[in-house]
MDAnalysis code that builds the backbone (N, CA, C; Angstrom):
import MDAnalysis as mda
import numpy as np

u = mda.Universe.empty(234, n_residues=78, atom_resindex=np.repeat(np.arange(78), 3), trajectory=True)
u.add_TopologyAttr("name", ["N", "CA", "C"] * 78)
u.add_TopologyAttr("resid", np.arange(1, 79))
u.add_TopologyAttr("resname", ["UNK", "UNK", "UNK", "UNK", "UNK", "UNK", "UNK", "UNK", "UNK", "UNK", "UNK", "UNK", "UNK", "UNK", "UNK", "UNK", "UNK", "UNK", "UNK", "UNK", "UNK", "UNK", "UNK", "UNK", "UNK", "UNK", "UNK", "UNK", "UNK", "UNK", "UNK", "UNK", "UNK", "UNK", "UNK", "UNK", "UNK", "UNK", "UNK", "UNK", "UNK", "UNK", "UNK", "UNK", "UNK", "UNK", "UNK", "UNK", "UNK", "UNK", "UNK", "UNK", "UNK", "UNK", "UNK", "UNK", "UNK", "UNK", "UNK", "UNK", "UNK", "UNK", "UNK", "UNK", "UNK", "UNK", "UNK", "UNK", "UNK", "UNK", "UNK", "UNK", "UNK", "UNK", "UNK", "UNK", "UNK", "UNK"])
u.atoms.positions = np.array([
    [302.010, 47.778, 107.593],
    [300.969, 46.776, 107.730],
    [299.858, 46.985, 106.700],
    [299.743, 48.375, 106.282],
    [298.452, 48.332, 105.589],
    [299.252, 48.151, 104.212],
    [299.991, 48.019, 103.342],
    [300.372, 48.001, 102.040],
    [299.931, 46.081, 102.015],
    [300.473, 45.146, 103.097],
    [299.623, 44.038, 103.173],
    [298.626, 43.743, 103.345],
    [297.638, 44.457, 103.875],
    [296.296, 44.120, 103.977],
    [296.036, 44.598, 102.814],
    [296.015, 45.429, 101.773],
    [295.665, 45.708, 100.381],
    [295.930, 45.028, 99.675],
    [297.234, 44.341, 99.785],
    [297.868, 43.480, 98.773],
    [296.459, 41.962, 99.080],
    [296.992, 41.753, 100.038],
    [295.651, 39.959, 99.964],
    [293.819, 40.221, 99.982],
    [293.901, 42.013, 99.967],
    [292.480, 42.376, 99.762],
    [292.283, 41.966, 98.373],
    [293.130, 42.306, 97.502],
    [293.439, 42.349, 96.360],
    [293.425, 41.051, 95.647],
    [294.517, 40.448, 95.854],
    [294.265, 39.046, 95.878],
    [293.408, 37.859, 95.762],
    [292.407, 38.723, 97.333],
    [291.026, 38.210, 97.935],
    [289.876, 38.526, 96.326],
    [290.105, 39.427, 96.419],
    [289.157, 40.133, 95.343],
    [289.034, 39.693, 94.155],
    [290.271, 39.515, 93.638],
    [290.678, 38.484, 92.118],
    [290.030, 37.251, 92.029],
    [290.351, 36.492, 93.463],
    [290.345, 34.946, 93.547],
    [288.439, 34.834, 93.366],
    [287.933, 36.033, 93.659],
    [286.359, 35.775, 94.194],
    [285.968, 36.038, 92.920],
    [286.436, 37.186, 91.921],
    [285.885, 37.149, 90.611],
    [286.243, 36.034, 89.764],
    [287.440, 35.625, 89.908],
    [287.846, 34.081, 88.949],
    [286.722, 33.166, 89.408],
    [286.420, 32.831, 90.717],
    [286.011, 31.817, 91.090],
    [284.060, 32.066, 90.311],
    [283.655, 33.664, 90.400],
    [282.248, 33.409, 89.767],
    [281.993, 33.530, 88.648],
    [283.446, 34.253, 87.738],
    [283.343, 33.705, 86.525],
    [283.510, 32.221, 85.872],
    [284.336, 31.428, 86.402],
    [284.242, 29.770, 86.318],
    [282.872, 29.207, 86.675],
    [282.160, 29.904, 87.548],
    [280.727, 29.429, 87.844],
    [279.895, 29.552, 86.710],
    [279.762, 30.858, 86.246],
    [279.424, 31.085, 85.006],
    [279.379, 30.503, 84.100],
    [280.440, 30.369, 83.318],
    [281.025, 29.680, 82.712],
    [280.801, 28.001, 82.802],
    [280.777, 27.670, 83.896],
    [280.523, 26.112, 84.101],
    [279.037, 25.645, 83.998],
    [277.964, 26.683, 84.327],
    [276.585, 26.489, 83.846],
    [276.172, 26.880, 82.973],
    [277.030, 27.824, 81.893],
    [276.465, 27.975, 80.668],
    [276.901, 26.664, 79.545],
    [278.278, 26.530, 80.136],
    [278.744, 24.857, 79.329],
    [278.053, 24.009, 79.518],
    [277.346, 23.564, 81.178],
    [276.177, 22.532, 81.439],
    [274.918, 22.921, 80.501],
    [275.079, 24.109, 80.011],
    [273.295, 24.123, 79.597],
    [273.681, 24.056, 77.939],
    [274.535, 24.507, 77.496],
    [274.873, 23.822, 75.880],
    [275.159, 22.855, 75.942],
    [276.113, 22.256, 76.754],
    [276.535, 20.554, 76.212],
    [275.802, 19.683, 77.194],
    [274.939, 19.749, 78.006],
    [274.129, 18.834, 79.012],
    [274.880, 18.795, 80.276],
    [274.196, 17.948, 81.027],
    [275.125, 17.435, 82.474],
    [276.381, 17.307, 82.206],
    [276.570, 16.268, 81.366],
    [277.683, 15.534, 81.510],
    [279.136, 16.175, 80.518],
    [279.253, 17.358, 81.101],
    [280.598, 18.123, 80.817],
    [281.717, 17.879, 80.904],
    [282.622, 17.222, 80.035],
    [284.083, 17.047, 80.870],
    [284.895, 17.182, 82.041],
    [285.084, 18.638, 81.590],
    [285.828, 19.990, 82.066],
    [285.585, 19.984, 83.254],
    [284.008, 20.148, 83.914],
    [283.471, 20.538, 84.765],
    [283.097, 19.578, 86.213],
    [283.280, 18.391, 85.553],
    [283.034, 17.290, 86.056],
    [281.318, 16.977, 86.480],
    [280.778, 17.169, 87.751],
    [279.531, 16.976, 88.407],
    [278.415, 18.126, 87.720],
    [277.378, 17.767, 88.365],
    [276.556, 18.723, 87.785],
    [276.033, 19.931, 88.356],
    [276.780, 20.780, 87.975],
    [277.088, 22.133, 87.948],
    [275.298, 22.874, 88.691],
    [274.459, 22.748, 87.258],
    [273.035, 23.615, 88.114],
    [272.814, 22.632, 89.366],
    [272.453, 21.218, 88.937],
    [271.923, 20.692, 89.761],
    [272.893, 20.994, 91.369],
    [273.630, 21.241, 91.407],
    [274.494, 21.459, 93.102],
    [274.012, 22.746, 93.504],
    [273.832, 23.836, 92.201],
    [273.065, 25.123, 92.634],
    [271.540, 24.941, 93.039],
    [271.255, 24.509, 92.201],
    [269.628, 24.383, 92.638],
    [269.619, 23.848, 94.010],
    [270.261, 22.354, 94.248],
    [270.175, 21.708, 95.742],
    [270.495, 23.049, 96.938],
    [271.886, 23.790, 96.470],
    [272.197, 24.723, 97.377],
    [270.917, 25.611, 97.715],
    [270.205, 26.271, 96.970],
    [269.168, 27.127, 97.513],
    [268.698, 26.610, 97.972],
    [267.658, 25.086, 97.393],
    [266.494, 24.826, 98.464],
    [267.087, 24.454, 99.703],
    [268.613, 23.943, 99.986],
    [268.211, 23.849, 101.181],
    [268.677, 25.606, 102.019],
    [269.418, 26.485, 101.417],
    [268.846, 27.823, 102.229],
    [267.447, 27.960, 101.857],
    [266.442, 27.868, 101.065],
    [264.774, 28.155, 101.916],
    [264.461, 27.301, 102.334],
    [265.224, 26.242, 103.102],
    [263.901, 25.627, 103.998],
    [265.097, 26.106, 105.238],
    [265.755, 26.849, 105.343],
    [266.509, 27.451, 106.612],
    [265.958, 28.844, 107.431],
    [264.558, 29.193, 106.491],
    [264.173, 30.621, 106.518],
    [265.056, 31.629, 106.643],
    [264.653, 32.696, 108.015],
    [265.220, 33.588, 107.985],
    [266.906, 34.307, 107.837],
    [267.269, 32.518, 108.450],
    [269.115, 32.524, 108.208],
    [269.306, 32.611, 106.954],
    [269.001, 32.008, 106.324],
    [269.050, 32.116, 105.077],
    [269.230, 33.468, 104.003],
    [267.636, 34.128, 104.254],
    [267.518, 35.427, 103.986],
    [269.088, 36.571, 104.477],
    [269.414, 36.277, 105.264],
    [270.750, 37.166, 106.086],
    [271.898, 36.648, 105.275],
    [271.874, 35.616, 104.944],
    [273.406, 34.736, 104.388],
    [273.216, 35.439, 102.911],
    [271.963, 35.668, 101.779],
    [271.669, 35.995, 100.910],
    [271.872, 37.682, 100.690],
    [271.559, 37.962, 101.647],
    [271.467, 39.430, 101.522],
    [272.982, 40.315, 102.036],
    [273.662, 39.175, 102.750],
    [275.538, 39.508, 102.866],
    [276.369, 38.936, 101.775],
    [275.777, 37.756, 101.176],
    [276.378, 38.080, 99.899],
    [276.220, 39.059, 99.072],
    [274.867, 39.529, 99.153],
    [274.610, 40.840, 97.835],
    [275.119, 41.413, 97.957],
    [275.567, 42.308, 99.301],
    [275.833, 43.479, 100.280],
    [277.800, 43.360, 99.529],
    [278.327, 41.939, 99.836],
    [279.773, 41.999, 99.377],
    [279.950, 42.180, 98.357],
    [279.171, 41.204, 97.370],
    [279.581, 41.225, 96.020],
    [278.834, 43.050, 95.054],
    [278.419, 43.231, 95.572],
    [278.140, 44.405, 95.666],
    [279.075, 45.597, 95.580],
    [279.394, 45.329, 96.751],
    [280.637, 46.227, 97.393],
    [281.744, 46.153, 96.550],
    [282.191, 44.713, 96.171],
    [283.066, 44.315, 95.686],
    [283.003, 45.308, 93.466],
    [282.408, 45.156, 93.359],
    [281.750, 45.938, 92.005],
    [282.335, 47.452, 92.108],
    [282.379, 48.010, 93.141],
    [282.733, 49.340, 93.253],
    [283.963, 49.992, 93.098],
])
């Protein structure tokens, strides 16, 4: 059982770095070529920016949702 739980940890782990390097990547293309990116389709900061404000006007949930991402991606680095 555990050689599978390593294997889709693994997996898990890949899929989460692809996915924030494409993030990356998709707002540094929005900020050289403007909004309107091919590739990327919608607008990339602007969905980030919307995403935070509405975690701070959620207060303290918020703060907890922020600070378990750090805590994973964190973890995940190691």
């Amino acid at each position: 059982m555990k050689p599978w739980i390593s294997k889709i940890k693994n997996y898990l782990n890949t899929f989460l770095e692809l996915g924030v390097l494409l993030l990356a990547v998709s707002v540094l293309a929005e900020i050289l070529f403007g909004p309107d990116v091919a590739f990327f389709g919608s607008q990339v900061t602007k969905n980030l920016v919307d995403l935070l404000n509405s975690l701070g006007s959620q207060g303290i949930a918020a703060l907890i949702i922020v600070f378990a991402v750090i805590f994973t991606y964190r973890k995940l680095l190691k």
